[in-house]
C-alpha positions in Angstrom: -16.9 -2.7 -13.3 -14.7 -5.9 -11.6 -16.3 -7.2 -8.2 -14.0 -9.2 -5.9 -14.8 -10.4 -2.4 -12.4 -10.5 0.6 -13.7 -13.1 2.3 -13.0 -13.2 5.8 -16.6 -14.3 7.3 -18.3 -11.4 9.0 -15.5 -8.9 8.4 -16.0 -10.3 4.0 -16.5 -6.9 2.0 -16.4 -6.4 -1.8 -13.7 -4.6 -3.7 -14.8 -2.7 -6.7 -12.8 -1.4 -10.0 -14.0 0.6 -12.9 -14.4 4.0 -14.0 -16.4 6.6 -12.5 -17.6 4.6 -9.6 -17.3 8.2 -7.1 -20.7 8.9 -9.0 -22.4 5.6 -7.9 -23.4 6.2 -4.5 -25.5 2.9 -4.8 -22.3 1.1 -3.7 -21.6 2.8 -1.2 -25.1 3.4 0.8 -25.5 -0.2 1.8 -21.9 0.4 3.5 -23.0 2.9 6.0 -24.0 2.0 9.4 -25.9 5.4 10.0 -26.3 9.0 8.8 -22.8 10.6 10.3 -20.1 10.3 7.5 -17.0 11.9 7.7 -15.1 11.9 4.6 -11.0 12.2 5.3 -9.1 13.4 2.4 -5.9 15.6 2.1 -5.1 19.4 0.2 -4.3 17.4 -3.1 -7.3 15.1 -3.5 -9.9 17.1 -1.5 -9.5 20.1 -4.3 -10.3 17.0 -7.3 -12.6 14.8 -5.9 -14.1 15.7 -2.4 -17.4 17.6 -3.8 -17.9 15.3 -6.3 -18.4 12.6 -3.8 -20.2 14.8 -1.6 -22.7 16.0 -3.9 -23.3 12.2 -5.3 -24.1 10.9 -1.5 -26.2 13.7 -0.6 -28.3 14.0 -3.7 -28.8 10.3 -3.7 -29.6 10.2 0.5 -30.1 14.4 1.6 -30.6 13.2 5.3 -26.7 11.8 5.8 -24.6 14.4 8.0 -21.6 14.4 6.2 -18.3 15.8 7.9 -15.2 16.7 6.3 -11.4 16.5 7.4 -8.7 17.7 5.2 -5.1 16.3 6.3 -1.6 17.6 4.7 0.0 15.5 1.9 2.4 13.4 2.5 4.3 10.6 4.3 5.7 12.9 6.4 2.3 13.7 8.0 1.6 10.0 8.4 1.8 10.0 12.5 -0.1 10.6 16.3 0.1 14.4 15.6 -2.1 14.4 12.5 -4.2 11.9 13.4 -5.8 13.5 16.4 -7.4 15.8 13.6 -9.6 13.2 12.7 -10.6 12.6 16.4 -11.2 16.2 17.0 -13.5 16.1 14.2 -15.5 13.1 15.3 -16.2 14.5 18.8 -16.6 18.1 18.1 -19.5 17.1 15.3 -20.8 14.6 18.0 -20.7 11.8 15.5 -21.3 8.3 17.5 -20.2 4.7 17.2 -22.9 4.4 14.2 -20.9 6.7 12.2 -19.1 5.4 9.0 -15.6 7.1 7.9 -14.8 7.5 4.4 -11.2 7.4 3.0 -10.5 9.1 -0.4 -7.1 9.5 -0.8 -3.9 7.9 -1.1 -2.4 5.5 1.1 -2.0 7.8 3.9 -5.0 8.8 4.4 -6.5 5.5 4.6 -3.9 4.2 6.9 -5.0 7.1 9.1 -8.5 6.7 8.5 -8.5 3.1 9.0 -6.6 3.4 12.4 -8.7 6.6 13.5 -11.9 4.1 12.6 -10.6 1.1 14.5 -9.9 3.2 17.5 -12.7 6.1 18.1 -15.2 4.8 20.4 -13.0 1.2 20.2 -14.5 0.7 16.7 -16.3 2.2 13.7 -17.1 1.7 10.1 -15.2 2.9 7.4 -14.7 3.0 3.5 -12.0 3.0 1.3 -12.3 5.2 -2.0 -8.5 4.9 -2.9 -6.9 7.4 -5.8 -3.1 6.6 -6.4 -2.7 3.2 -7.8 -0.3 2.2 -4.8 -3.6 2.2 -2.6 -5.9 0.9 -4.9 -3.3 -2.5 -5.6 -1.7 -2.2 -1.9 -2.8 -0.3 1.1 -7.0 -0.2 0.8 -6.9 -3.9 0.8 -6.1 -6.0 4.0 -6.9 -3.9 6.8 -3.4 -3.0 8.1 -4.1 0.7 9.6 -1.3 2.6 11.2 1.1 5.9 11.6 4.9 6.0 11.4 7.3 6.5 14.5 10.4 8.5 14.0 12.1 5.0 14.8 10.0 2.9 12.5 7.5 3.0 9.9 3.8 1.6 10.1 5.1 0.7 13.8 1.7 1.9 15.1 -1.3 0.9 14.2 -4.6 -2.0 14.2 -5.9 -4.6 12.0 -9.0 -3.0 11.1 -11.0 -4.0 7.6 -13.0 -1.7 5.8 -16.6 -2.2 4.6 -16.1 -1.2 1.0 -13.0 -1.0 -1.4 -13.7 1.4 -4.0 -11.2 1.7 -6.4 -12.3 3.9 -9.3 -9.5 4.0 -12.1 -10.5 7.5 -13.4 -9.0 9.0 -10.6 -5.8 7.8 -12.0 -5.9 10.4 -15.6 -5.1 12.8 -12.7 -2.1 11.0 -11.0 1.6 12.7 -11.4 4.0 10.1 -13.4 6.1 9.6 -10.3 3.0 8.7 -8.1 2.4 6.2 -11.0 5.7 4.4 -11.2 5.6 4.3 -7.4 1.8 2.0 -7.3 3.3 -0.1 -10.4 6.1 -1.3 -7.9 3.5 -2.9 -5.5 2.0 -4.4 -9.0 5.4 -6.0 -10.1 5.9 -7.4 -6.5 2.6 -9.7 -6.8 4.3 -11.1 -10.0 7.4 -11.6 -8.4 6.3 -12.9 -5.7 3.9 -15.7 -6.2 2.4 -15.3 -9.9 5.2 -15.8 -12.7 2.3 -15.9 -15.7 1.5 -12.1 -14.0 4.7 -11.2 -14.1 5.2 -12.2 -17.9 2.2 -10.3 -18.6 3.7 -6.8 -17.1 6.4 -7.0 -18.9 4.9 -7.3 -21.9 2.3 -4.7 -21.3 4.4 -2.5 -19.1 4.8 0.3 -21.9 1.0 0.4 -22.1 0.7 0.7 -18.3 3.3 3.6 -18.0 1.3 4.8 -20.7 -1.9 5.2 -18.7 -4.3 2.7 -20.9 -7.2 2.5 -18.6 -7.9 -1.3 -19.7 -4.6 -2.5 -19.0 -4.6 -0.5 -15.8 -7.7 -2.3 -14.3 -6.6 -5.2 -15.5 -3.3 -5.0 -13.5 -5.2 -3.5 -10.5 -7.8 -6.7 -10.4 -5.1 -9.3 -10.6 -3.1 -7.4 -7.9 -6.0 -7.1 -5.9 -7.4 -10.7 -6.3 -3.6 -11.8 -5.0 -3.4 -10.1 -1.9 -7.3 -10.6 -1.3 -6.4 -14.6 -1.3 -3.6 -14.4 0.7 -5.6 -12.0 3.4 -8.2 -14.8 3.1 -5.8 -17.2 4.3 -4.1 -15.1 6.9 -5.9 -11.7 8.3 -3.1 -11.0 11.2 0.0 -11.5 9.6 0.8 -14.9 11.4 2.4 -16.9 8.1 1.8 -16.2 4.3 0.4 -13.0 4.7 4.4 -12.1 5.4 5.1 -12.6 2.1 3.0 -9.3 1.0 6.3 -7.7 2.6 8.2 -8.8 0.0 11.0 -5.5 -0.5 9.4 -3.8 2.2 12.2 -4.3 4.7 14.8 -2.6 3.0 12.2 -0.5 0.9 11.5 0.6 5.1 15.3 1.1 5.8 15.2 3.8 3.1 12.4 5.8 4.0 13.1 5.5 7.5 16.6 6.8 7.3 16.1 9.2 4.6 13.3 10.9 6.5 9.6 9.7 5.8 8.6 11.4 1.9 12.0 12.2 0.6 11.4 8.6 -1.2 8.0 8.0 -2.2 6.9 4.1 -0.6 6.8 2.4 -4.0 10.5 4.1 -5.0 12.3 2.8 -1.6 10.1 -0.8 -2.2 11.3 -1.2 -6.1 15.0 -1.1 -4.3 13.7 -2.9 -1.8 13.2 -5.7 -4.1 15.9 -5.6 -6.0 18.3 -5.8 -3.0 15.9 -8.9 -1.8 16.4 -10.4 -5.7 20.1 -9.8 -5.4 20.5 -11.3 -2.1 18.0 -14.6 -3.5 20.9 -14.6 -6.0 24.0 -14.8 -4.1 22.1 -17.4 -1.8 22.1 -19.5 -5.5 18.6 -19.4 -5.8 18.2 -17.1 -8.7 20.3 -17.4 -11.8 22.0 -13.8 -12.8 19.8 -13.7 -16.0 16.8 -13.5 -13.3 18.1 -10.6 -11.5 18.6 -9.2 -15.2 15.0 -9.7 -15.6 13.6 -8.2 -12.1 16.1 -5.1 -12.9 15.0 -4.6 -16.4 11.0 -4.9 -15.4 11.4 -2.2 -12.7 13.5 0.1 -14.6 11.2 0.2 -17.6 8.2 0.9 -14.4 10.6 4.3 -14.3 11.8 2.9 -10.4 15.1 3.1 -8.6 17.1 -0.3 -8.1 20.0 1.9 -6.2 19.8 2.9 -2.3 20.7 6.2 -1.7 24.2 7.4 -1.4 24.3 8.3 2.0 23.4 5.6 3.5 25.6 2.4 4.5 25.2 -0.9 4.9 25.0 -0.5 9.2 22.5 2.2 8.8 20.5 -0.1 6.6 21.1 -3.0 9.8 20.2 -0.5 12.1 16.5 0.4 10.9 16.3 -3.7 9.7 16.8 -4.8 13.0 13.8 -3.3 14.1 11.3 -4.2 11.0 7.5 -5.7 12.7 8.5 -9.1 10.9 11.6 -10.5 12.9 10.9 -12.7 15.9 13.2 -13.2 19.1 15.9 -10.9 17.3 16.1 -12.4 14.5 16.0 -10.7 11.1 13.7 -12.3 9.0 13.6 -11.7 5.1 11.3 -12.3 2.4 13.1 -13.5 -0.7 12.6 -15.5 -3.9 13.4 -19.3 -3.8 12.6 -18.5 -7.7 10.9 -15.8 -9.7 7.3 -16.0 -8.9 7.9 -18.4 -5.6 8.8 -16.1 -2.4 9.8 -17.1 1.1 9.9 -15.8 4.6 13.7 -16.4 5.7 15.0 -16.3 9.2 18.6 -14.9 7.9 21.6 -15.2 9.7 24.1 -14.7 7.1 25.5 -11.1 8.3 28.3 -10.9 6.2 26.5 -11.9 2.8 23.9 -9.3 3.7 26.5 -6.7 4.2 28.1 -7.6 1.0 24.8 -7.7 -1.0 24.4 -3.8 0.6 28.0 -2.5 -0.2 28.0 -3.6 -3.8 24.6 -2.7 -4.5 25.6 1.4 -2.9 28.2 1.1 -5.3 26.2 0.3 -8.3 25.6 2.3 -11.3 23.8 2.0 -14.4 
């Protein structure tokens, strides 16, 4: 097992990685504020992993009240509706501000879980046991909670940090290829964006990662973590560097947005995402063409898309952008790469460069 700390004083918590950590409930018991647990999973996990965690807290404490909630899979689920299941849980077991919440899922479910903590009774505890490798690199880490709006994704929602990261890697032997390729695209974006000797090392070990190798996997997984847990460090609330974690995300956001939230899985729309920022870094003369060659060539042998969809257009892309949680006073504000491994937050004003990065790039084909 790998131990990080996120260390942001009284709100510092540990994130763990290794194999087989759902049957150590030693890590989690110092986590939990009281005996109420309620464990939120969804129809896909729940079936794999929910009694197994169950049965390892109960045997190891039998006086914990533990609670279940099951949600539906998928991004498409991710909003207000849904998430009044977890609150109708809470108050119809009676559980009280001492209770602890419990995340094991994917990145949906602690989103959810994480906004349903920060918000019943203005506040309780709650866990992150993550199983896709999107959430265990991404989403558990950082304590951005929130639901989608029809007109925006992740446009709702609190800064709320967990207790405990658990991130157990065996989870993974049961995770669909696609699910796979869509986590490794929040991997490469901590190379691209700030860690150049990281991003040499995927691509010489991304056949190995694609491949499943548990060593290489929590490998990749602790250096992705240890990134974004330094740059949380330095800013919680999004106020300067932490922007940078968006790197791809506003275009990535476009996609799902406009598409319809699940059509393209989060890690598919931010692979594009990125490659659009890399192509646009390009134009602006700040990456040579044999970089873009190399961004494009990492992410297509991580089994990602680099082209949009079809039916959208460059002003359909401008529509959703115009609205991403980033830009200030209306002004869109990008993140792209001053340089492979060096990223930047952009005010951008350069319309029709934009527009021509997005017409050529709909047009592309490999």
């Amino acid at each position: 097992m790998q131990s990080l700390n996120l260390d942001l004083g009284e709100r510092s918590y540990s994130i763990h990685i290794g194999q087989n950590l759902l049957n150590n409930p030693n890590l989690i018991l110092p986590q939990l504020s009281g005996k109420q647990v309620l464990i939120v999973s969804n129809i896909t996990v729940a079936p794999l992993y929910l009694e197994q965690l169950m049965t390892s807290l109960s045997q190891a404490k039998p006086d914990l009240v533990i609670k279940t909630c099951l949600l539906p899979d998928g991004e498409a689920y991710k909003n207000l509706e849904h998430l009044q299941l977890i609150w109708d849980t809470l108050l119809s077991a009676g559980f009280n501000r001492n209770a602890t919440l419990i995340a094991l899922g994917g990145g949906v479910v602690g989103d959810m879980t994480g906004f349903a903590a920060a918000c019943y009774q203005r506040g309780v505890n709650f866990i992150q046991i993550p199983t896709t490798l999107l959430s265990q690199v991404d989403s558990s880490v950082g304590g951005k909670t929130g639901v989608n709006h029809p007109l925006g994704k992740n446009m709702l929602g609190a800064f709320w940090q967990p207790r405990l990261v658990l991130a157990d890697t065996q989870v993974l032997n049961t995770l669909p290829k696609k699910e796979l390729a869509a986590g490794m695209a929040e991997v490469i974006k901590y190379g691209l964006l700030g860690d150049l000797n990281f991003l040499g090392w995927l691509e010489a070990n991304m056949l190995g990662l694609m491949a499943g190798d548990s060593l290489l996997l929590s490998e990749a997984i602790a250096r992705s973590c240890q990134c974004k847990a330094d740059i949380v460090a330095e800013d919680e609330r999004e106020s300067g560097k932490r922007a940078l974690l968006n790197f791809g995300h506003t275009f990535g956001h476009a996609i799902e947005t406009e598409m319809g939230y699940g059509q393209w899985l989060h890690g598919e729309a931010v692979a594009c995402g990125m490659w659009l920022a890399a192509d646009l870094s390009r134009r602006l003369g700040w990456l040579s063409s044999a970089d873009l060659e190399r961004v494009e060539k990492l992410l297509l042998a991580a089994q990602l898309p680099i082209i949009p969809p079809q039916t959208m257009t460059p002003a359909t892309f401008l529509k959703h952008m115009a609205v991403d949680k980033k830009n200030l006073d209306g002004k869109l504000r990008l993140i792209l790469l001053k340089q492979l491994g060096a990223a930047e937050v952009v005010d951008f004003d350069n319309l029709p460069l934009l527009q021509e990065c997005l017409a050529e790039a709909l047009k592309k084909t490999l």
